[in-house]
N, C-alpha and C positions, 0 to 999 in steps of 0.2 A: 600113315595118316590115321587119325582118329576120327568118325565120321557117326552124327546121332542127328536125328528127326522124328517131328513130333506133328499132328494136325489135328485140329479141333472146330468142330462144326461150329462154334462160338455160338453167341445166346439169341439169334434173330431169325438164323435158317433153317429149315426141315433137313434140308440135306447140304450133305458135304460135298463141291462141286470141287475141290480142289484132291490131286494126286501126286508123291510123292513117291521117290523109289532110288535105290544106288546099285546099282550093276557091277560087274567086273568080267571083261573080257578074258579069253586065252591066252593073252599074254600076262594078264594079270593087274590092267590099268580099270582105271574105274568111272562111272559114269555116272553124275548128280542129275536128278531131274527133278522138276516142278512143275505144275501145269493148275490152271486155275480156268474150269470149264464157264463159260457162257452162251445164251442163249438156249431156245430151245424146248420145249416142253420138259424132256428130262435129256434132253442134248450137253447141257454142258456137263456133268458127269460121264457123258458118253467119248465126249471129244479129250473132256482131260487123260483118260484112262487110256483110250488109243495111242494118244500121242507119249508116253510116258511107256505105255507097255512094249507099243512095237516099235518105239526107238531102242529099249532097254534090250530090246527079245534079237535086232538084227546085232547090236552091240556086243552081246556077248557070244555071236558068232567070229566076231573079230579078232585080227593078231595085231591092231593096230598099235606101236610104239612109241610115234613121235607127234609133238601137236601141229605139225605139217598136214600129216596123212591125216589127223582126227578131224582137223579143219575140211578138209575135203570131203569125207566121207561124213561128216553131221552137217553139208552143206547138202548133197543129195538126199540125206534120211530127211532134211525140214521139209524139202523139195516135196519130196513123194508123199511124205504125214496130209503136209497140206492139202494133197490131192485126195489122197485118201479119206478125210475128213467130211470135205467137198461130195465125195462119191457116194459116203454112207449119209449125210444128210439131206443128198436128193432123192436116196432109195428109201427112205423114209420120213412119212410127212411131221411124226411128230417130233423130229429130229430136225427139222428144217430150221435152219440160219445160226446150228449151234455151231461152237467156235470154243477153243483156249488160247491164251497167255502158254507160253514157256520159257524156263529160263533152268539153261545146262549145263555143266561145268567138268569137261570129260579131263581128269586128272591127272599129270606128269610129273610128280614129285616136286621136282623144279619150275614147271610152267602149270596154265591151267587155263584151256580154251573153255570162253565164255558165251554160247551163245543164246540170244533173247528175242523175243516177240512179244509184246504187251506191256504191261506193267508188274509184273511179279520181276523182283527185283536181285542183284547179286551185290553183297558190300565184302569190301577187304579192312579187316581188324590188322595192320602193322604197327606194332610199336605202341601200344595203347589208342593211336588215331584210328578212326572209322572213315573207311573209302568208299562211296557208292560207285559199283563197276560199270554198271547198266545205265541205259537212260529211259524215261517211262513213255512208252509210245501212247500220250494220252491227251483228250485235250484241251486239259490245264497244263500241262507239259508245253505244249506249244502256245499257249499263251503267255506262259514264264517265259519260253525262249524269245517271242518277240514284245517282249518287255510291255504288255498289255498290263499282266497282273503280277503280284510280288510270289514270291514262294511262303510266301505266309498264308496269303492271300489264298494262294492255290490249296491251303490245307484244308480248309474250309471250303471251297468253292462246289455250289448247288450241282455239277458236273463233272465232279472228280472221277467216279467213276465208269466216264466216257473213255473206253482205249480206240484207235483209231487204226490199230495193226491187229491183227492177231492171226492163227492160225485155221484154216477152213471156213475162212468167210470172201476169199474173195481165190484168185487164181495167181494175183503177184503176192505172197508172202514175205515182202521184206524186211528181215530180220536181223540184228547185226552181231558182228562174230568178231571176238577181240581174244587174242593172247597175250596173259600176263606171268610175268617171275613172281615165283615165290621162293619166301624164304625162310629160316628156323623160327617157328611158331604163330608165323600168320593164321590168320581164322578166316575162313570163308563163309559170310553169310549165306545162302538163298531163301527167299521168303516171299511167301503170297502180300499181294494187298490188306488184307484182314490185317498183317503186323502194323505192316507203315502208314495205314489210317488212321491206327489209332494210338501207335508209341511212335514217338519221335527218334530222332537220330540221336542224340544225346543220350536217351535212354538205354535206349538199343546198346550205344558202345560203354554205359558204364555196365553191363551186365554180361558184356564180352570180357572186359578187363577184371571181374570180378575170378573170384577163387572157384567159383562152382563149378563141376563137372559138364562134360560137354552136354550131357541128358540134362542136367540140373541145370543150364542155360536155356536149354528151349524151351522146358518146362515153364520156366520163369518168363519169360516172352512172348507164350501164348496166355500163363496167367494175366500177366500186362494189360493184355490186350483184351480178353475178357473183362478184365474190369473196368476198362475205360469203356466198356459197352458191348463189345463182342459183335460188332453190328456186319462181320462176313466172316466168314468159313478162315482159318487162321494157321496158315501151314509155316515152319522153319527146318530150316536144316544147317547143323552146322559142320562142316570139314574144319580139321586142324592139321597144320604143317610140321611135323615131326622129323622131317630130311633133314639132312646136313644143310647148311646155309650156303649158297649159293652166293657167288662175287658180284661184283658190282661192276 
């Protein structure tokens, strides 16, 4: 696999609340992470960083092989992050009620366990089309799904960035965890908010399809996004599928 990330404090924030990072265990498999801190006096920098570090830091004690076992074992690491989270922002006041977004994608050449909390997002580039993996636990998201307001509507809306899940703000973290095939040349997005607020989906996949290098894509998609305002912290990552192609 081919694997490049970029983050950019974009042009509205003092600080960058969002944390990025790729792992690779003992056996030699790899772990995406993303995390976009909120809350907090300076908590959500604090929260994204934890959740990213000591998921990354137990990860590469691992021999795990199959997206079975990754499944199981990144179902107890969100478990305990959460708590964790929870634990360091009651032991500290000016820490109190920070929280992140995550969205992870522990790597199997062939498959690729997905899992998410918030709204920081995963899409799959196959075949020139763009797939959103994730769904945004947010709540214009839940007003799109009960057909209140359009997704247009939702792009604009005074409340977009309301997320209604996320990690270390409450004691149920529910998160959702999907495995998907991959196959010869697929692209995996992961991306903070700061992208998808202010580049479109459209955008987004003509500059996957394009000829640029995996670093000269992200580059390009936080420039994007800067210019259309820069108005959050603007993190990307992209994996490319280089395996043999897998049957159908």
């Amino acid at each position: 696999m081919k694997v490049a990330y970029r983050t950019s404090i974009g042009k509205q924030r003092n600080d960058n609340e969002d944390y990025v990072d790729v792992f690779t265990n003992l056996a030699g498999q790899h772990l995406a992470i993303i995390a976009d801190g909120i809350g907090g006096h300076q908590g959500g920098d604090v929260a994204s960083a934890m959740a990213v570090s000591h998921l990354g830091h137990e990860f590469e004690q691992t021999k795990l092989t199959t997206p079975t076992t990754a499944s199981e074992w990144i179902t107890q690491q969100i478990t305990a992050e959460n708590q964790s989270i929870i634990d360091k922002s009651n032991q500290f006041a000016d820490l109190n009620g920070m929280g992140t977004t995550l969205v992870a994608a522990l790597y199997f050449t062939e498959e690729v366990v997905i899992a998410s909390i918030g709204d920081s997002r995963a899409y799959l580039l196959r075949d020139g089309q763009l797939r959103q993996l994730t769904e945004d636990h947010s709540l214009v998201n839940e007003l799109v799904r009960r057909g209140e307001i359009s997704r247009q509507a939702a792009r604009h809306h005074p409340q977009k960035n309301v997320i209604i899940r996320s990690l270390g703000i409450s004691d149920d973290a529910r998160f959702d965890l999907n495995t998907y095939p991959l196959v010869l040349n697929d692209q995996l997005l992961m991306c903070t908010d700061g992208l998808t607020n202010m580049v479109d989906d459209q955008t987004i996949q003509a500059v996957l399809t394009s000829d640029r290098s995996a670093e000269e894509k992200c580059d390009y998609l936080i420039e994007l996004a800067n210019d259309a305002g820069g108005l959050d912290n603007i993190t990307v990552l992209l994996l490319t599928n280089f395996s043999r192609e897998v049957a159908d």
